[in-house]
C-alpha positions in Angstrom: -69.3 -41.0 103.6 -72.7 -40.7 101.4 -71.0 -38.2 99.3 -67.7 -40.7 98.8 -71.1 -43.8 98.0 -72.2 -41.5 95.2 -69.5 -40.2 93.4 -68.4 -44.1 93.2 -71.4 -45.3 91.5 -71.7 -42.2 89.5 -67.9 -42.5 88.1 -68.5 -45.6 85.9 -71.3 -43.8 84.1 -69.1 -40.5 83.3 -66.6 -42.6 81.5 -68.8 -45.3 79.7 -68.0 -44.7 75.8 -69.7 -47.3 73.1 -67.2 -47.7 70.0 -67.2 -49.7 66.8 -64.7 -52.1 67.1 -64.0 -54.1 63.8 -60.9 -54.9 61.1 -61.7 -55.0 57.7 -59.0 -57.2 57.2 -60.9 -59.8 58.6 -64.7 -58.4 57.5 -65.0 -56.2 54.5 -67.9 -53.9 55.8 -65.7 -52.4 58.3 -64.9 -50.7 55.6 -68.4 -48.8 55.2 -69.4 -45.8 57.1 -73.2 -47.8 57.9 -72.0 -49.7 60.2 -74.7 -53.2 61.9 -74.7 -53.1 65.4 -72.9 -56.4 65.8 -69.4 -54.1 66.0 -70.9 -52.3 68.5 -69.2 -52.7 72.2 -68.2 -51.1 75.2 -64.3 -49.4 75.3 -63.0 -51.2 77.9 -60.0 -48.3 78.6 -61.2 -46.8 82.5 -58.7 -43.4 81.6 -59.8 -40.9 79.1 -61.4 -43.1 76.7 -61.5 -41.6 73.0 -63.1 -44.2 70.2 -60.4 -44.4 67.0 -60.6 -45.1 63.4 -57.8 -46.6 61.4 -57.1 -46.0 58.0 -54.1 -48.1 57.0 -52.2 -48.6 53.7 -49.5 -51.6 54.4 -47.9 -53.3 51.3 -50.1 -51.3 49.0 -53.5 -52.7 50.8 -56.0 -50.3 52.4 -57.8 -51.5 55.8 -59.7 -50.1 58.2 -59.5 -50.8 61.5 -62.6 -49.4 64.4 -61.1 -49.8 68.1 -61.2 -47.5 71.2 -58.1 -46.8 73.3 -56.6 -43.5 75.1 -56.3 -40.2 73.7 -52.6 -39.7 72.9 -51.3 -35.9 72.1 -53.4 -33.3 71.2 -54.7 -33.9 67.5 -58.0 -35.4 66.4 -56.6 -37.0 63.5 -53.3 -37.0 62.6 -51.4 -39.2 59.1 -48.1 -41.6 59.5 -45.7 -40.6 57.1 -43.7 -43.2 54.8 -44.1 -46.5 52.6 -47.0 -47.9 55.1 -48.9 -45.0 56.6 -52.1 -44.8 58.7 -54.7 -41.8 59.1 -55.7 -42.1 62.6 -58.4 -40.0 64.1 -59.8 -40.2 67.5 -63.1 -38.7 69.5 -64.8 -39.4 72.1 -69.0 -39.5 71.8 -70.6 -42.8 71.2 -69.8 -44.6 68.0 -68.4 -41.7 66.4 -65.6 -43.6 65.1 -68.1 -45.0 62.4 -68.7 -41.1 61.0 -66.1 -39.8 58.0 -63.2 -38.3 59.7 -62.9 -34.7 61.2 -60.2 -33.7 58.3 -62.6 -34.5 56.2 -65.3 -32.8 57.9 -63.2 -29.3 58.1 -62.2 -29.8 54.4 -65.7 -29.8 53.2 -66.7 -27.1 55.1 -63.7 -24.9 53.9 -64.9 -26.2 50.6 -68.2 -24.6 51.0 -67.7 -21.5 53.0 -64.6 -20.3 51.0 -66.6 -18.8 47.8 -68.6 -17.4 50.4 -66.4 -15.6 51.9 -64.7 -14.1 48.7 -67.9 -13.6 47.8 -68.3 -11.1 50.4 -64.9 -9.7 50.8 -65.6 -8.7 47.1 -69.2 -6.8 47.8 -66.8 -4.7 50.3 -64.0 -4.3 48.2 -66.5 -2.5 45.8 
């Protein structure tokens, strides 16, 4: 019965995940990656909570949108296709939805370890 006590008041604290939430529809510095602590809050979802980031282009106007909500599939970040679209990307450590997304992440480091690797496949090649 102690053991059942435990793992009850220990679940809560396993699944607690801090997000941004905020529109930039209805405040511009949503839009920035240095986010205040005012859009900081607790994601309220109790089953595999992920925090999100929302880059939307509807009409031709670009928004941001910083929420929480359930992992859905198995991508990170994954792009709508069509006349509106919307990069989404999802992860789940606190406020990490205010970071630049993990596409861009792996871009930059392909970027930057690409010459390097040329570099040496060259020096081998030799």
């Amino acid at each position: 019965m102690h053991m059942f006590v435990i793992l009850i008041v220990l679940i809560p604290s396993v699944i607690n995940l801090e997000c941004y939430f905020c529109n930039s529809n209805d405040d511009e510095e949503c839009a920035s990656d240095n986010l205040p602590d005012i859009y900081k809050n607790h994601c309220e979802v109790s089953l595999d909570p992920y925090c999100r980031k929302i880059i939307q282009t509807i009409s031709g106007s670009k928004s941001v949108v910083r929420t929480c909500g359930s992992k859905s599939g198995l991508k990170t970040c994954y792009k709508t296709a069509g006349k509106n679209t919307a990069n989404v990307c999802s992860c789940n450590t606190d406020y990490c939805n205010n970071a630049i997304s993990l596409n861009q992440q792996q871009r930059i480091i392909t970027m930057i370890s690409s010459p390097i690797v040329l570099a040496i496949t060259m020096i081998f090649l030799r």
